[in-house]
C-alpha positions as CSV (number, residue, x, y, z in Angstrom):
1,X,8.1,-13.8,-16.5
2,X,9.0,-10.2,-17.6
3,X,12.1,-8.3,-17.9
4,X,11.7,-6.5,-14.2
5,X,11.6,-10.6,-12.8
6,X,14.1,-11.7,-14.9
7,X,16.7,-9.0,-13.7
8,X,15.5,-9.8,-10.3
9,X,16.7,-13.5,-10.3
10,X,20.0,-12.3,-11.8
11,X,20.1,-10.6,-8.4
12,X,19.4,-13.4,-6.5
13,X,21.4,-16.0,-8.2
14,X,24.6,-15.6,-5.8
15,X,22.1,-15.7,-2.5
16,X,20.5,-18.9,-4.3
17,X,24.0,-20.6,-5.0
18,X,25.0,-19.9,-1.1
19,X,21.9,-21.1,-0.1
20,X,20.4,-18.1,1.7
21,X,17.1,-17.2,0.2
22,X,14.0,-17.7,1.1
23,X,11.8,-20.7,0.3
24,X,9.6,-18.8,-1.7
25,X,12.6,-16.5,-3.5
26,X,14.4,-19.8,-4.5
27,X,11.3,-21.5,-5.6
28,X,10.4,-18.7,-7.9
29,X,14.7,-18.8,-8.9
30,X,14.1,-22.5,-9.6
31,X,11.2,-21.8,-11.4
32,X,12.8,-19.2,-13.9
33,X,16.0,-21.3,-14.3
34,X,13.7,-24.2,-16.1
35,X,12.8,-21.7,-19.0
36,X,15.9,-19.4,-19.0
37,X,18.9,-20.2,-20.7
38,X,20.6,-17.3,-20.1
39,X,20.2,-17.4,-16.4
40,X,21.1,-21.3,-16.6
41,X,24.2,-19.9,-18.1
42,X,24.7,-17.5,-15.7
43,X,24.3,-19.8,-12.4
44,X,26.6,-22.4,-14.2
45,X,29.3,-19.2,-14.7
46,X,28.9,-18.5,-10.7
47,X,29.2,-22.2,-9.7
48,X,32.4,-22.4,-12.0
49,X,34.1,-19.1,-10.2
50,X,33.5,-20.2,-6.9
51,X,34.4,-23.4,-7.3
52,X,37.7,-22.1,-8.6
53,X,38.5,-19.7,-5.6
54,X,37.3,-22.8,-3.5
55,X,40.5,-24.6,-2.3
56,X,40.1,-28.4,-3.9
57,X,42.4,-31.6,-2.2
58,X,43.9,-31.8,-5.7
59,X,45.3,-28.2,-5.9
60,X,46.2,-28.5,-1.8
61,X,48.2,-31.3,-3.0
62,X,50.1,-30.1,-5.7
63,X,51.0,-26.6,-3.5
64,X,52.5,-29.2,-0.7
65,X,54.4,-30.9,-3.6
66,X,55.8,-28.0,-5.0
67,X,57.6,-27.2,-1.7
């Protein structure tokens, strides 16, 4: 995969991650993320943030404690 396909999937990653590319864009995402460890890294950065702004029970709970 070249450099112009590489930055490509960076591009996608967020669309891939909310499940909203097409079968054929998130097979070729899949695909890249086998052989690229800075991509893995990059999807594993996204899925961190998100599931940070994500409300979880545990941090629901401790803001109803805390009142």
């Amino acid at each position: 995969m070249d450099q112009l396909d590489h930055d490509i999937v960076q591009d996608l990653l967020p669309l891939y991650h909310d499940n909203v590319c097409s079968p054929e864009s998130s097979a070729m995402i899949e695909e890249h993320l086998k052989d690229c460890e800075a991509c893995q890294e990059e999807f594993h950065k996204l899925q961190e943030a998100v599931d940070l702004a994500l409300p979880s029970p545990e941090r629901e709970e401790q803001k109803t404690e805390s009142l």
